[in-house]
N, C-alpha and C positions, 0 to 999 in steps of 0.2 A: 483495300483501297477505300478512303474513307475521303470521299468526294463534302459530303454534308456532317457542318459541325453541331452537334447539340450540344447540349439545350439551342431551339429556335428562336431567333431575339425574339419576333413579336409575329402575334399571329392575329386576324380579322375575320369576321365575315367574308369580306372580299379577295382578300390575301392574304399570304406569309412572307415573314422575311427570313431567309435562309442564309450564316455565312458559308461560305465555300472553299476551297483551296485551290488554286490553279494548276501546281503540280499535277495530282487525280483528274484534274478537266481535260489539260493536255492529252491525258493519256487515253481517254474513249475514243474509239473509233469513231464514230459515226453522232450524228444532231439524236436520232433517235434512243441511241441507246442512253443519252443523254437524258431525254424525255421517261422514258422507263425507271431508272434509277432513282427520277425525280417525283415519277406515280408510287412507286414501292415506298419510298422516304415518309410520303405523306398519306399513306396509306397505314404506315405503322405507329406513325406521331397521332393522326388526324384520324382514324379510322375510314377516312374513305380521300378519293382523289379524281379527280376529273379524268373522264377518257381521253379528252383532248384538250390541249390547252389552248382557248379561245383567245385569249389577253398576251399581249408582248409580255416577256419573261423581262426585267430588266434589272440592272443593278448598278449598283454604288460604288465607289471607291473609296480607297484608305484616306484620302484626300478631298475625298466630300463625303461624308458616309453618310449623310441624311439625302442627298441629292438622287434618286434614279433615274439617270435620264439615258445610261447607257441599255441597249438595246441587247440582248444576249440571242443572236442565231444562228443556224446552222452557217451560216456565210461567214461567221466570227470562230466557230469551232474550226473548220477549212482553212483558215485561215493561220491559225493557230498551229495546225498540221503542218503548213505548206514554213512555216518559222521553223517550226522542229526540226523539218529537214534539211532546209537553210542552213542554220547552225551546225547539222552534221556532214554539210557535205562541204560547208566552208573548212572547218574542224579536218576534215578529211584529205581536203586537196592542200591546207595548209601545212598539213603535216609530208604531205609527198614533194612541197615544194622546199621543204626544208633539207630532207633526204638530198633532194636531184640536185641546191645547192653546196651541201659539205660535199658530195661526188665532185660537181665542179671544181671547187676547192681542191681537192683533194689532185684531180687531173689538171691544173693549173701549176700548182706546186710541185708535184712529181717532174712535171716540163719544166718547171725555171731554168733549170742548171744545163738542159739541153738545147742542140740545136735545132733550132725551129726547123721542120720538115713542113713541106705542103700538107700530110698528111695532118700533123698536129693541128698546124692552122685551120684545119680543115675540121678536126675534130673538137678543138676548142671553139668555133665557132659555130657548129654547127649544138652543140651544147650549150651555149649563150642564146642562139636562139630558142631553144628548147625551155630553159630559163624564163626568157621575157612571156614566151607563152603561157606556162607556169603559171607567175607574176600576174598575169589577165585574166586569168582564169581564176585566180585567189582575191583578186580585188573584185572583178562580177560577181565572185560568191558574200564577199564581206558586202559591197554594193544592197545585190540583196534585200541577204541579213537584214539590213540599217533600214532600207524601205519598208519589210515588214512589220520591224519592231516599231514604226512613225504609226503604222495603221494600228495597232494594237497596244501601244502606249496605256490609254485605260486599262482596256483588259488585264498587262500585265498587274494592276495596280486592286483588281476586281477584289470585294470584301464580300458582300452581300446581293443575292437575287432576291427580287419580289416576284413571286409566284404569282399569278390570277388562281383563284380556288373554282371562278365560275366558267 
């Protein structure tokens, strides 16, 4: 997993600037291990690395890439998490609502040619509700989705962190 890209653009006294891949960032568990990763990087680059980092970590985007004003925290990494799973459980239920409607379809059609029993009516309908629930359930999850990605809009876009070295 190759979270940090070398060569490092540009490095100071003060700071580094480091680009990054968001794929690899998604993927750490946790802000700290984040942190670690990011001690070991500049610890092989720089020979040494701060035990904690005192300074906001921030970065740039592909669309302002000389700009750091975004913030990189652990509330941003959680965040990030809480999208991933969005995405999979939208993915998930949309996929079960597709199922439960060719089923419908399919017990719909099998009854066309027949006569309506209370039963049928009862099972057709009672599968239409089943359906709209579905459907509520698939739209809360895209809902979501669409919330998240408004908060993390940058992130999605992240090129570059500015480390504090001090």
């Amino acid at each position: 997993m190759l979270l940090f890209k070398r060569p490092h653009l540009r490095a100071c006294e003060s700071h580094a600037d480091i680009a990054v891949d968001l794929a690899p960032l998604s993927q750490l568990r946790n802000y700290a291990e984040f942190e670690e990763l990011l001690r070991e990087e500049l610890q092989k680059i720089y020979g040494n690395a701060p035990a904690e980092f005192h300074g906001v970590i921030t970065y740039s985007t592909r669309d302002a890439p000389h700009s750091f004003r975004g913030c990189f925290t652990e509330r941003q990494l959680e965040t990030l998490h809480q999208y991933d799973a969005a995405v999979e459980k939208m993915n998930h239920l949309s996929s079960e609502y597709r199922v439960a409607l060719e089923e419908h379809e399919r017990l719909v059609e099998g009854n066309k040619d027949r006569k309506p029993t209370q039963k049928r009516i009862r099972e057709e309908e009672k599968s239409r509700k089943r359906l709209r629930a579905m459907k509520r359930e698939v739209v809360a999850a895209e809902y979501n989705k669409e919330c998240l990605s408004l908060k993390l809009k940058n992130l999605f876009s992240i090129d570059v962190i500015r480390v504090p070295l001090h």
